[in-house]
C-alpha positions in Angstrom: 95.6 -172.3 43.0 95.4 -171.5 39.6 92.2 -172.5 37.6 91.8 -172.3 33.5 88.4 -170.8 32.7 86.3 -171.6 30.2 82.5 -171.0 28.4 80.7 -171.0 25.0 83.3 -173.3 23.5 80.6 -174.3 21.0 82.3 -177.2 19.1 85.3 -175.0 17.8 88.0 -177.9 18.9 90.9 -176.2 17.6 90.5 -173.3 19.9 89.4 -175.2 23.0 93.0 -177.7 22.6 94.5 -174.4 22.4 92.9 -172.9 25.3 93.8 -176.3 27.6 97.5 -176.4 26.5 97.8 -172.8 27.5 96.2 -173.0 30.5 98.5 -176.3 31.1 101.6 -174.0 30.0 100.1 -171.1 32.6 100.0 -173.6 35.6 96.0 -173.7 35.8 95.5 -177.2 38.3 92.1 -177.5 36.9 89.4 -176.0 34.4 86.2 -174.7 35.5 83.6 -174.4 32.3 80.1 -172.1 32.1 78.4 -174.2 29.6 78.0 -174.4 26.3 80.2 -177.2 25.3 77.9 -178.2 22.6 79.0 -181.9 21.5 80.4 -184.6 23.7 83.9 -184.4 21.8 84.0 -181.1 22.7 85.5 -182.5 26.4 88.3 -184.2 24.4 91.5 -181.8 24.6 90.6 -181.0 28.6 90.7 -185.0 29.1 94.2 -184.9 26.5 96.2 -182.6 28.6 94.4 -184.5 31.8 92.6 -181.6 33.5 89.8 -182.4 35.9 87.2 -179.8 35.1 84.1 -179.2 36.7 81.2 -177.6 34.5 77.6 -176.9 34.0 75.6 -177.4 31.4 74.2 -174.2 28.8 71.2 -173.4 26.6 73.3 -175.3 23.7 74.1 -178.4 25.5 71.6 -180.7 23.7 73.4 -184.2 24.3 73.7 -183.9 27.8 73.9 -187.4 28.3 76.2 -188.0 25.8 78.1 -185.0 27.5 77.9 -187.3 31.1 79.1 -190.3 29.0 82.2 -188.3 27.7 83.0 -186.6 31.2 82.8 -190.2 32.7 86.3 -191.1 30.5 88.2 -188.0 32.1 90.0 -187.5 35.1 87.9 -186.0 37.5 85.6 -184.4 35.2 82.1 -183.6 36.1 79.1 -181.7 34.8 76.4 -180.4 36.5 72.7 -178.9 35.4 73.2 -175.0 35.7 73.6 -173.1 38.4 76.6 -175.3 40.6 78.6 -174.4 43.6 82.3 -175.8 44.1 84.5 -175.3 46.9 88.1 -175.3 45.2 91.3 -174.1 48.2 88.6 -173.2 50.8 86.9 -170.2 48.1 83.2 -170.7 47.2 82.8 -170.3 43.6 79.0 -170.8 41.7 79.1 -171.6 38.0 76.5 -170.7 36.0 75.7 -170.3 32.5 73.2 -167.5 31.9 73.7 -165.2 35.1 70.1 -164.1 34.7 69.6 -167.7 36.5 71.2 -166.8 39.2 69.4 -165.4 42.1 70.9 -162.2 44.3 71.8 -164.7 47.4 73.0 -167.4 45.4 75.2 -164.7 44.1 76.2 -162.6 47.2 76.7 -166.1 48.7 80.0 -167.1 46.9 83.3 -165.5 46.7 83.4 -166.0 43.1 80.9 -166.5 40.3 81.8 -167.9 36.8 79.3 -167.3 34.1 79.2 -167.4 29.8 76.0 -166.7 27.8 76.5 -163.8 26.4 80.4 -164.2 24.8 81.4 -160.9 26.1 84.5 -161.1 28.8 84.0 -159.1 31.9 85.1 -158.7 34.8 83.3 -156.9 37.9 83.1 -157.0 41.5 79.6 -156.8 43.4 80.1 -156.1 46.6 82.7 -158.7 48.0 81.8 -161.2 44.8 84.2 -161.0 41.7 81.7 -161.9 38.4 84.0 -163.3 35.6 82.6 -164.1 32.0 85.7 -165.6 30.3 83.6 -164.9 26.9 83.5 -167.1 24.3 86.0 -169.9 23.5 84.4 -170.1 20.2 85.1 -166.5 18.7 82.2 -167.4 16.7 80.5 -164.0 17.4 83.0 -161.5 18.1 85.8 -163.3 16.1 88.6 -163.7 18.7 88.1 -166.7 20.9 89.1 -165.9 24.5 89.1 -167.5 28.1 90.6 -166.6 31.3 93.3 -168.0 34.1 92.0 -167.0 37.6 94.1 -166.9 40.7 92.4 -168.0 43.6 94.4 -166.8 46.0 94.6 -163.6 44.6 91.9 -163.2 42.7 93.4 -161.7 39.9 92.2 -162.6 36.0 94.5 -163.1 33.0 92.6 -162.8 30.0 93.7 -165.2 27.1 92.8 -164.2 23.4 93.6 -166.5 20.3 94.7 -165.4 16.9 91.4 -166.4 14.5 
């Protein structure tokens, strides 16, 4: 299974309908999101192209039930508070925003964990755990907006970059 991934999208809407029709065009099933969507319209091009996405909320999500109101109108789209485990093809996978809020077990305890906060991309393994940061959809920081498509199965990352 192939899974788009996403974090710090921060409002920047042309990137983020970018992002979901080239996760749609790379045959992601489904988006997985570290927080910081910002604003409710924000989940608009994921529920366009008709993703489910499963998310937590960051340190910029201020509208959070406004966030829950838009998530409600998509198909199978659902936000949690920060940090949130998901099953997804038999692999335990935690999102969290800021890793920092992540304990050692609640990390050694999932196969894969999915975090943003800091809009750097990385990838690492700890022990038998693969650490992805998809960095940050916005590019408002670095200047290039990126995301990720992760394999499941194999566990391998494809790093996505947009012209700015």
């Amino acid at each position: 299974m192939r899974v788009g991934v996403i974090a710090d999208a921060h409002d920047r809407l042309p990137a983020i309908a970018e992002f979901a029709r080239r996760f749609r065009a790379a045959g992601a099933e489904m988006i997985l999101h570290a927080g910081d969507h910002c604003a409710p319209w924000s989940l608009r091009p994921f529920q366009a192209e008709n993703f489910p996405m499963v998310g937590v909320f960051g340190k910029c999500d201020g509208d959070r039930e406004g966030l829950r109101a838009e998530a409600a109108l998509g198909v199978g789209t659902e936000l949690f508070e920060s940090p949130h485990s998901v099953e997804l093809n038999g692999t335990r996978i935690l999102l969290v925003h800021d890793l920092a809020d992540a304990g050692e077990r609640s990390v050694a305890g999932h196969a894969i964990v999915i975090h943003g906060c800091t809009h750097e991309h990385s990838v690492e393994n700890c022990g038998d755990t693969l650490l992805l940061n998809p960095g940050e959809a916005c590019g408002w920081l670095h200047g290039t907006p990126t995301a990720a498509i992760l394999d499941l199965d194999t566990r391998k990352v494809e790093l996505i970059t947009l012209d700015t």
